[in-house]
C-alpha positions as CSV (number, residue, x, y, z in Angstrom):
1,X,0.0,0.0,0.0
2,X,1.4,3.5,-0.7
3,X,0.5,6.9,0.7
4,X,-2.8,8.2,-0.9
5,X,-4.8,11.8,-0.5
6,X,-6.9,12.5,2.4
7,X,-10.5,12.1,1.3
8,X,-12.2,15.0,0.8
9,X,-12.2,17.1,3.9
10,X,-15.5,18.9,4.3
11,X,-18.2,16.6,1.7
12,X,-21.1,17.5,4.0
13,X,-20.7,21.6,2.8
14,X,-20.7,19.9,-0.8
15,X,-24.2,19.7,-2.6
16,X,-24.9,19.4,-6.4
17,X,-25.0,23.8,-6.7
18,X,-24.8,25.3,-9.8
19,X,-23.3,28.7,-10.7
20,X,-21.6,30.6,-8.2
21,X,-23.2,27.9,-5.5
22,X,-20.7,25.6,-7.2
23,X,-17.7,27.6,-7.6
24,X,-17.9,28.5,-3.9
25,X,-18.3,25.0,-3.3
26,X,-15.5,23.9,-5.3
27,X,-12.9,26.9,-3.7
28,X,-14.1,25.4,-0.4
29,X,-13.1,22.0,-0.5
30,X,-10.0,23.7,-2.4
31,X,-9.4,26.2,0.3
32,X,-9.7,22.9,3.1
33,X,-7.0,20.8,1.5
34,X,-4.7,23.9,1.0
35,X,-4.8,24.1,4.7
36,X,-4.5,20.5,5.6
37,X,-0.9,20.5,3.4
38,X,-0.3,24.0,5.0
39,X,-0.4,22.3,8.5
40,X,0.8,19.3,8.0
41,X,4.1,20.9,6.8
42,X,4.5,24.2,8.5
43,X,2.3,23.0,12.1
44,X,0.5,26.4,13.6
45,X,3.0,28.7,11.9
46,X,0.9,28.2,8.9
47,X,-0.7,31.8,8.4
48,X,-4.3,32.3,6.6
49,X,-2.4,34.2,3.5
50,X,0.1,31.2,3.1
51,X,-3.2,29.1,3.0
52,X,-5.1,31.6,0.5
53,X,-2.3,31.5,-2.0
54,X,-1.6,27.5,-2.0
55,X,-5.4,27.5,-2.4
56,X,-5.2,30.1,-5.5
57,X,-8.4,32.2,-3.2
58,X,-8.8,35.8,-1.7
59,X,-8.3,36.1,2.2
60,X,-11.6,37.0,1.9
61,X,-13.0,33.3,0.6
62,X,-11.3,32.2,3.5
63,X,-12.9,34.9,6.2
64,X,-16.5,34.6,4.6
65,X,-16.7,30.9,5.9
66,X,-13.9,30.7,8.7
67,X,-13.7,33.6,11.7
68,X,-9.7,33.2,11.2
69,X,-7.1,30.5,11.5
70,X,-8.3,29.0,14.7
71,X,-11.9,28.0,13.5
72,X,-10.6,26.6,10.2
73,X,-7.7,24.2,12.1
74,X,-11.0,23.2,14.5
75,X,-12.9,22.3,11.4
76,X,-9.8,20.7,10.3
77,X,-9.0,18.8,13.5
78,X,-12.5,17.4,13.9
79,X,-12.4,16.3,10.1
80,X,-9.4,14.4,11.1
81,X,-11.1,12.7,14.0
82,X,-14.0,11.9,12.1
83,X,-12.0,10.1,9.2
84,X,-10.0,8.0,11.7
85,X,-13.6,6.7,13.2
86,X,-14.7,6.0,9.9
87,X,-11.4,4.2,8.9
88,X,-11.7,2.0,12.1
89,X,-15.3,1.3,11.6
90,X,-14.9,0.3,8.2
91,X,-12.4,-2.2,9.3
92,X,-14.1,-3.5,12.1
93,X,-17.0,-4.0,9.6
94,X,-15.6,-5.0,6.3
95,X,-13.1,-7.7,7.9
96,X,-13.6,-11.2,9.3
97,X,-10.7,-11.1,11.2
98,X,-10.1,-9.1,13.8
99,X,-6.1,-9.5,13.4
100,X,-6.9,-8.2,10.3
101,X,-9.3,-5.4,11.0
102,X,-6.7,-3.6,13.3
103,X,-3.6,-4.0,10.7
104,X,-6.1,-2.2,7.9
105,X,-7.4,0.1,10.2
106,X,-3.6,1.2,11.5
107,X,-2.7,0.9,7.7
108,X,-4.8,3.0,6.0
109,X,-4.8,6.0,9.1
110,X,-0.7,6.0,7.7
111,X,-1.3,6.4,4.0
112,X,-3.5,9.5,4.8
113,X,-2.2,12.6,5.7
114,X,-4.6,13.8,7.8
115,X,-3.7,12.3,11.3
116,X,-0.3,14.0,11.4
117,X,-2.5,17.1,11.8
118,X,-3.8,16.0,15.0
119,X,-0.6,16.7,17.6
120,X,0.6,19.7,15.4
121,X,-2.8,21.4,15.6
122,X,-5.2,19.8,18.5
123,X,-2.6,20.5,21.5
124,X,-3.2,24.8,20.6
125,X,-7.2,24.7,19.9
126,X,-9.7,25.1,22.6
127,X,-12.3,21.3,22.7
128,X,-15.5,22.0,21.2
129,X,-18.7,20.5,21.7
130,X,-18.3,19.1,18.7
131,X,-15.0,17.6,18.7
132,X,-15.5,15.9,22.0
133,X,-18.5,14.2,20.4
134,X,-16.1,13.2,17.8
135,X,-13.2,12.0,20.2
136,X,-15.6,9.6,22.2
137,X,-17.2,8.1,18.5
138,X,-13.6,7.6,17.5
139,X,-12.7,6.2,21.2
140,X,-15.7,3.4,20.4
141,X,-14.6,2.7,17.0
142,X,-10.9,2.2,17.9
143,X,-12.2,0.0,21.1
144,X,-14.7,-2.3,19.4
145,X,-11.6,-3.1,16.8
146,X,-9.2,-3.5,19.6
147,X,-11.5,-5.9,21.9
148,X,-12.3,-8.1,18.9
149,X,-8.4,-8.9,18.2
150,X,-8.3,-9.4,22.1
151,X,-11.0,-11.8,21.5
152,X,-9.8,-14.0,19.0
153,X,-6.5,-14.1,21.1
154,X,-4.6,-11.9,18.0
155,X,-3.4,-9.2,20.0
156,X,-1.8,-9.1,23.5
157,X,-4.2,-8.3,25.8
158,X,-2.3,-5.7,27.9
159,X,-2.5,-3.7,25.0
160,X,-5.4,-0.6,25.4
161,X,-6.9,1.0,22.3
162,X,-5.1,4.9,23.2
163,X,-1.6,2.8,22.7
164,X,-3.3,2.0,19.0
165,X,-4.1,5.8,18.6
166,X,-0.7,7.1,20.2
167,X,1.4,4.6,18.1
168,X,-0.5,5.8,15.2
169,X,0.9,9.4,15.9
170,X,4.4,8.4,16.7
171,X,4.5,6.3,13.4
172,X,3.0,9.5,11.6
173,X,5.9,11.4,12.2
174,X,6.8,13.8,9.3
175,X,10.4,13.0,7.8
176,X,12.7,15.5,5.2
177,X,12.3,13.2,2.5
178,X,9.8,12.8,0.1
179,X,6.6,11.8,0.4
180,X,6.3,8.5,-0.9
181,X,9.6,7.3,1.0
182,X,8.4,7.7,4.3
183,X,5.0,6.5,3.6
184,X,6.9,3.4,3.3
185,X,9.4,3.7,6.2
186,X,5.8,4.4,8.3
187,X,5.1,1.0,6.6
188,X,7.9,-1.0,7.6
189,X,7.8,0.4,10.8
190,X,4.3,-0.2,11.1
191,X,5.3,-3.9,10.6
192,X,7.7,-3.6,12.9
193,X,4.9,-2.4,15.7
194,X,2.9,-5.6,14.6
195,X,5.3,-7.9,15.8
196,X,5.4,-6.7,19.2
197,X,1.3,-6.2,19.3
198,X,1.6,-10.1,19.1
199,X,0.7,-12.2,22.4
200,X,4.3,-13.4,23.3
201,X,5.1,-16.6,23.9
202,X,4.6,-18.5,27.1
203,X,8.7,-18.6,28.0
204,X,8.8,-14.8,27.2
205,X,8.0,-11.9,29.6
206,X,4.8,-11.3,29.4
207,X,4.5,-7.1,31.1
208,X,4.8,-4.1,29.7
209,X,6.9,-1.4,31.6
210,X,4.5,1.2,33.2
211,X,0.5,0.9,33.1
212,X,-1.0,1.9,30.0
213,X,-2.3,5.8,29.2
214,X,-5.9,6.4,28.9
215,X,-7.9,8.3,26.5
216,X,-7.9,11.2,29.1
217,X,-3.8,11.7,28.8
218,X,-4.7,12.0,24.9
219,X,-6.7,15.0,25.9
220,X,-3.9,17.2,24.3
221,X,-4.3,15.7,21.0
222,X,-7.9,17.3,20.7
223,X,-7.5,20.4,22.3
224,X,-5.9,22.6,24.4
225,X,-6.1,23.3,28.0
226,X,-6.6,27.0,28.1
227,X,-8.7,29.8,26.1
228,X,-7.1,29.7,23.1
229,X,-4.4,28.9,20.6
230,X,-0.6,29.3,21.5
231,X,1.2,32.0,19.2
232,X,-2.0,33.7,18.9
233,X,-4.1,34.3,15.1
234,X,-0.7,34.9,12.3
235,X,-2.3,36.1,9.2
């Protein structure tokens, strides 16, 4: 598998509009996966001009539908959330295995782009109603696909489904090469990680070091602890 786009980040602002319905439509879902590249490279030092001009759009297409920077990374963060849930429910859904379920699911969150956005973005933004909604969907989806490999005896047991999503974020790391090389180092590493999300043999030890986080230490994923974002608005 190599490393394909992010699905479209905003369909549900898409409908069939004609006209100028259709090119705002259009500069939208343009304007939302300028943004996505914008953070994913440059993190929160991304301004809302270096946005406009990868997304060939005025500043002012950008501040008719988005009150500045912070509300467009929110929109952007919970769009990340809400593909990871669907990723992991499609999994758990569309594969007999459970073994199987978790690899695609941890697979195909690494050929996206859109998860590296999470730690560069949701650790400055204030939690919405909205994105906690979205965190505790994506908590159930990751947990169903966990328990079910625990089930079949596929995956070590002392293994908790906020390892799944932090390993996901350390294996996301972004590298100075380009892009389709470390989509595959995420790859082999990912491999790698499999191995040792293996129940170990009965002569081996059988602990891991430390007890396990919980989804409330991934908190600063989502969202900042304070009023607003570090750094403040750049433009």
């Amino acid at each position: 598998m190599t490393c394909s786009p992010d699905p479209a980040p905003d369909k549900g602002r898409m409908g069939p509009g004609r006209g100028r319905r259709r090119e705002a439509e259009l500069n939208d879902a343009r304007l939302l996966v300028a943004a996505c590249d914008a953070f994913a490279e440059l993190g929160w030092k991304a301004s809302v001009s270096d946005i406009a001009r990868r997304a060939d759009v005025g500043m002012d297409t950008i501040y008719r539908r988005y009150a500045g920077k912070e509300e467009l990374a929110q929109h952007i963060c919970l769009t990340a959330v809400d593909h990871l849930t669907h990723t992991a429910r499609a999994a758990a859904l569309e594969t007999s295995d459970g073994w199987q379920a978790l690899v695609r699911f941890m697979r195909t969150a690494l050929t996206t782009r859109t998860g590296s956005l999470l730690p560069r973005l949701g650790g400055r933004l204030p939690l919405t109603d909205d994105l906690e909604a979205a965190v505790v969907r994506l908590h159930e989806a990751v947990e169903a696909v966990v328990g079910r490999a625990q089930r079949e005896g596929a995956l070590r047991a002392d293994v908790v489904s906020a390892d799944i999503v932090l390993l996901l974020v350390h294996l996301k790391i972004l590298l100075p090469t380009a892009e389709t090389r470390f989509c595959e180092l995420r790859l082999t590493y990912l491999d790698i990680v499999l191995d040792g999300l293996r129940p170990r043999p009965p002569h081996l030890p059988q602990g891991l070091d430390g007890p396990p986080p919980d989804w409330q230490e991934l908190r600063a994923l989502w969202h900042a602890d304070r009023s607003g974002p570090r750094g403040g608005d750049t433009g």
